[in-house]
N, C-alpha and C positions, 0 to 999 in steps of 0.2 A: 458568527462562525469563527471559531478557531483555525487559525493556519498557521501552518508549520513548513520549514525548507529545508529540505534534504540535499545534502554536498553529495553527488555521487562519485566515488575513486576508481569505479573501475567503468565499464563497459555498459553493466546493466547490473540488478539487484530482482530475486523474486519476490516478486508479490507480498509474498505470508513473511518475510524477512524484513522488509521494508517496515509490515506494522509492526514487527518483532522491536526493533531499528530505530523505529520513532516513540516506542512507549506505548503503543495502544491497544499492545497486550505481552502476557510472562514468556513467549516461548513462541518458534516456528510452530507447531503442533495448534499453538494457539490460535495462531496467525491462519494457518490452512483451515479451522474450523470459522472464522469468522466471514471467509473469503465464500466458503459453501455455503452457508445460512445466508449469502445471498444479500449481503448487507454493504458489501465494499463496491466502487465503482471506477473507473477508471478513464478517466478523459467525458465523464457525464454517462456511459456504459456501463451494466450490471457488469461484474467483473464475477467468473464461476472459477475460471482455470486458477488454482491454487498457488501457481507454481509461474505465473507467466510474470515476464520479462518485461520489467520497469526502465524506462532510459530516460535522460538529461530530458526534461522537456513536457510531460507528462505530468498530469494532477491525478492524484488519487482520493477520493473523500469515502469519511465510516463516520457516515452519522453527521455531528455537526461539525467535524474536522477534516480538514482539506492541508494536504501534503502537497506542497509543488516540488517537483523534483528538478535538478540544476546539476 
């Protein structure tokens, strides 16, 4: 499994921005379409809400890649 760590600067970061953010796709647009097909998860939870609110602390995995966020 690939992982990756995300510095977050402010508060929180969404969702589809984060994969925008890390390379694991061209574009929010992009990011909101991966998040609905159902493929991204969030702390080990299907993740559907496109738009929801990532903070310090929280893993995100698409596939065989897993984001920790910090």
């Amino acid at each position: 499994m690939r992982q990756l760590a995300f510095q977050l600067d402010r508060d929180h970061v969404e969702l589809n921005q984060l994969l925008k953010l890390c390379g694991l796709c061209d574009s929010g647009g992009a990011g909101k379409a991966l998040v609905a097909s159902g493929a991204v998860f969030v702390d080990g939870r299907r993740e559907l809400r496109k738009t929801c609110k990532i903070h310090a602390g929280q893993t995100v995995r698409l596939g065989e890649t897993e984001i920790r966020v910090a």
